[in-house]
C-alpha positions in Angstrom: 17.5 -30.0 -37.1 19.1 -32.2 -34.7 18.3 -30.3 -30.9 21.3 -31.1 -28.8 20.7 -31.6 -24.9 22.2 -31.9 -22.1 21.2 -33.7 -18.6 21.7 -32.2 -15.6 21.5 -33.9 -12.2 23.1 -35.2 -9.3 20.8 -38.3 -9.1 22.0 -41.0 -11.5 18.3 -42.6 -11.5 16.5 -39.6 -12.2 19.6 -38.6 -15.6 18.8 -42.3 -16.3 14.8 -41.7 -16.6 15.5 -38.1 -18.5 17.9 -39.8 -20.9 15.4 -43.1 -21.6 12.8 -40.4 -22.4 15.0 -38.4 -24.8 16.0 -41.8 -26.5 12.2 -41.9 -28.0 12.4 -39.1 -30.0 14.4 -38.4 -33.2 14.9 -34.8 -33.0 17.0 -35.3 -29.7 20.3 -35.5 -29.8 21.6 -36.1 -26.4 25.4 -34.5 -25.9 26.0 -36.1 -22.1 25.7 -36.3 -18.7 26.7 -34.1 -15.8 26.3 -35.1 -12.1 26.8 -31.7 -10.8 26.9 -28.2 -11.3 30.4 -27.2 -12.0 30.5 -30.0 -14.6 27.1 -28.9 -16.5 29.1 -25.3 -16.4 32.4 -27.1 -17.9 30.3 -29.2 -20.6 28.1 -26.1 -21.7 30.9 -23.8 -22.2 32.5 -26.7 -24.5 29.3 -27.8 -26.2 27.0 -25.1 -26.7 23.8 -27.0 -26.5 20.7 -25.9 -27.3 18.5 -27.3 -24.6 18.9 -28.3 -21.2 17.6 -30.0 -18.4 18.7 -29.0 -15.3 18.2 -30.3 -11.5 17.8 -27.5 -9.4 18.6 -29.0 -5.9 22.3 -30.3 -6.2 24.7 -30.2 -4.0 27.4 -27.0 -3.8 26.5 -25.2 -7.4 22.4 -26.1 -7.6 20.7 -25.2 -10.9 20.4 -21.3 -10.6 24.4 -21.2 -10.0 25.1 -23.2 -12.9 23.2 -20.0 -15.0 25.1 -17.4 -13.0 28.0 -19.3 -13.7 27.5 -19.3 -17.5 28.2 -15.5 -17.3 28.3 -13.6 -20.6 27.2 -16.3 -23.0 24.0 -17.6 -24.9 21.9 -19.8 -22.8 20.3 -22.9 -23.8 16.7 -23.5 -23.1 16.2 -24.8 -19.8 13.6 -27.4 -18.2 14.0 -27.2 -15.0 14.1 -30.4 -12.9 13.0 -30.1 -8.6 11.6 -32.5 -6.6 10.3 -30.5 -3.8 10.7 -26.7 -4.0 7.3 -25.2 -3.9 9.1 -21.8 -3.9 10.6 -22.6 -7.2 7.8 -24.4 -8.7 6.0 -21.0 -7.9 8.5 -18.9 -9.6 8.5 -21.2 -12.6 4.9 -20.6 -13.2 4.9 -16.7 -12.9 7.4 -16.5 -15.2 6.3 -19.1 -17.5 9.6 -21.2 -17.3 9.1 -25.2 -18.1 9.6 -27.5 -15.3 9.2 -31.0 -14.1 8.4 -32.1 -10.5 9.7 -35.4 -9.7 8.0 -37.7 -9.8 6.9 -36.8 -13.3 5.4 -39.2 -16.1 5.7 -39.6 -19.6 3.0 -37.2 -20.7 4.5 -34.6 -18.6 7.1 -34.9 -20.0 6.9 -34.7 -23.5 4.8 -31.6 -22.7 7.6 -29.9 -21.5 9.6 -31.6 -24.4 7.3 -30.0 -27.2 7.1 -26.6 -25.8 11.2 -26.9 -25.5 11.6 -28.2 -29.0 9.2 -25.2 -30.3 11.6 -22.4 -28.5 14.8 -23.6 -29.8 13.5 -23.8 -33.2 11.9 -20.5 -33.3 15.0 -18.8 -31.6 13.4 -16.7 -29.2 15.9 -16.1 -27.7 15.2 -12.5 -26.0 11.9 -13.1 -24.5 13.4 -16.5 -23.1 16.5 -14.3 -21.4 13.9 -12.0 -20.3 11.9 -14.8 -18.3 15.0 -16.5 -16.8 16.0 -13.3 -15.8 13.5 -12.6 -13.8 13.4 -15.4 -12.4 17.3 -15.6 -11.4 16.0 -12.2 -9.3 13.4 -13.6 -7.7 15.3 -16.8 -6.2 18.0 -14.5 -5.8 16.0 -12.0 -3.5 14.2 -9.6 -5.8 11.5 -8.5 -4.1 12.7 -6.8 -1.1 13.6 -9.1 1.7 11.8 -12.6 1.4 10.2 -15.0 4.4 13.6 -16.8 4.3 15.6 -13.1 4.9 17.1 -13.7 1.7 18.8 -10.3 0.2 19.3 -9.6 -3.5 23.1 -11.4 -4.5 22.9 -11.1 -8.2 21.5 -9.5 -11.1 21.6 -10.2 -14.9 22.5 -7.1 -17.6 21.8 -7.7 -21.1 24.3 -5.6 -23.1 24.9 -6.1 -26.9 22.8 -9.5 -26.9 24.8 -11.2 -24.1 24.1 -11.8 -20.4 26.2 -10.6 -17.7 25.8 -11.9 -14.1 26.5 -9.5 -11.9 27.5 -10.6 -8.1 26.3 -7.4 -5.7 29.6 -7.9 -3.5 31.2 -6.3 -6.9 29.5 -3.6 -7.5 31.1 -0.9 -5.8 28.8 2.2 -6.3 24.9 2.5 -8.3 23.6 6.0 -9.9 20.1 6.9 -11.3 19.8 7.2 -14.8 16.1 8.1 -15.1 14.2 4.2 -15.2 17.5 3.0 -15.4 20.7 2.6 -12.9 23.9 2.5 -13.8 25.9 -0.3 -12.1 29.6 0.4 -11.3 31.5 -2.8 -11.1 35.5 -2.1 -11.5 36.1 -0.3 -14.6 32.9 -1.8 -16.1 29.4 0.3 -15.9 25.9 -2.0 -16.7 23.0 -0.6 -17.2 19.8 -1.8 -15.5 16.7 -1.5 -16.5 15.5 -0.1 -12.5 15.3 3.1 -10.4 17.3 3.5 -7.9 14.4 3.7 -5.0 13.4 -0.1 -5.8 16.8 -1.2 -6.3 17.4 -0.3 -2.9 14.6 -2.0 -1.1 16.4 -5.2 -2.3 19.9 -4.5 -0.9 21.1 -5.4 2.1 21.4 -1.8 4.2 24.3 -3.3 6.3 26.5 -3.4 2.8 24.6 -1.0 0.4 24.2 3.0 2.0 22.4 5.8 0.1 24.2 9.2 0.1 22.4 10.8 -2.7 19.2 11.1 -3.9 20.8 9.8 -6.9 23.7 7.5 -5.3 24.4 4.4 -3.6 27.1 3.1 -2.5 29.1 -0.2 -0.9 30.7 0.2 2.4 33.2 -1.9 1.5 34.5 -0.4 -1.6 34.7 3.2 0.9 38.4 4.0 1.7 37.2 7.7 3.5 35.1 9.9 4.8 36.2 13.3 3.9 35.0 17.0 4.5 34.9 19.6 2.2 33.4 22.7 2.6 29.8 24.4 4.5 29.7 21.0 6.6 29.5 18.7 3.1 31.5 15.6 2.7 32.7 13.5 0.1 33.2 9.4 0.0 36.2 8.4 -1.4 36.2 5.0 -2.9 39.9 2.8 -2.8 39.4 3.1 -6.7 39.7 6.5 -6.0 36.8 7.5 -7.3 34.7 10.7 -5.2 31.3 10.4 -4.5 29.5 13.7 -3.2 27.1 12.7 0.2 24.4 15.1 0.6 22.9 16.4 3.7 20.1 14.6 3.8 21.9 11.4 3.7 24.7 12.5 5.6 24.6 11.5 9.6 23.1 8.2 8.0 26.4 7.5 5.7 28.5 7.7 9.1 25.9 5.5 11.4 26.5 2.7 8.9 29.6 3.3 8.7 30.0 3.5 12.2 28.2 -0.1 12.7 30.3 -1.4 10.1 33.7 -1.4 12.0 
């Protein structure tokens, strides 16, 4: 079985040193080059391959964007390539992701090489979803806010064995579900494997408002404020969909709504 790759980096050296690598071994085929990230999102969507090594720090679309990007379909596995991000390199290691740090060598490498070659013959796929999942939280924000101030931006739903990216500007309302929350993005619902409490540590409190011990919801997506009855009030979403706001969560709803004009 011929394992086909792809290289992905903005530093024509460093794609040189992957590809002279590569050329040693006979299981490796290598598919092409890409010098940035919305070309490494064009060229995986056309050729599907099974293993990929991919810069991190690149300029406009970096490595994690190129995997938010790649929305909805089956993901190669990745080596990931940095030169300096001890942030990442951290990540990588806690959720047991191959990378290389440049300047690597040649037994480095075809460590990381080996270990790649096992996954994509044994198909494990899920547990390898699960890890980059993870980690696509973490450099997103997951964690509550981080020493850089960094919020939560996306999330990854698994749903009939695909992977949906999920940008947090689109989601327009969250509700409990027991261990789970149900994420309401248009006329799509996700579910996530999160309560709602810890969910909410990791959004930004500006944009993301709790109204319900069971609800969330984006200021942005509210059209109105609207009374009912015995001083209760329901949100009104330009969907049109009606959200009840309880008392308990009621003069906080209109403060951040308030700060939001």
């Amino acid at each position: 079985m011929k394992i086909r790759t792809l290289i992905v980096d903005d530093e024509p050296l460093a794609r040189q040193r992957v590809r002279t690598l590569l050329e040693a071994d006979p299981d490796i085929v290598v598919l092409g080059e890409c010098s940035d990230g919305a070309q490494a999102v064009a060229e995986s969507r056309r050729a599907r391959p099974d293993l990929m090594f991919l810069d991190v720090q690149m300029p406009v679309l970096d490595g994690f964007g190129v995997l938010n990007a790649l929305a909805g379909r089956e993901l190669p596995v990745v080596i990931f390539v940095t030169a300096h991000d001890r942030y990442a390199v951290k990540a990588f290691d806690v959720h047991a992701l191959d990378y290389l740090l440049k300047p690597f060598d040649k037994a480095r490498f075809s460590a990381a090489l080996d270990r790649a070659k096992t996954q994509v013959r044994q198909g494990n796929a899920a547990a390898l979803e699960e890890r980059l999942q993870k980690l696509l939280q973490t450099m997103a924000g997951d964690s509550a806010p981080s020493e850089t101030g960094r919020r939560l931006e996306r999330l990854m739903v698994k749903s009939g064995g695909r992977i949906f990216f999920v940008r947090i500007d689109d989601v327009a309302w969250i509700e409990a579900a027991g261990n789970y929350v149900r994420l309401h993005v248009g006329k799509d619902v996700h579910l996530l494997r999160e309560t709602l409490t810890a969910l909410e540590k990791k959004l930004d409190p500006a944009r993301f408002v709790r109204i319900h011990r069971s609800t969330i919801v984006n200021l942005e997506r509210v059209r109105e404020l609207q009374p009912v009855f015995h001083g209760d009030y329901v949100v009104i979403l330009h969907d049109g969909v009606e959200l009840v706001v309880s008392r308990g969560f009621r003069d906080h709803l209109k403060d951040a709504l308030a700060q939001a004009r």
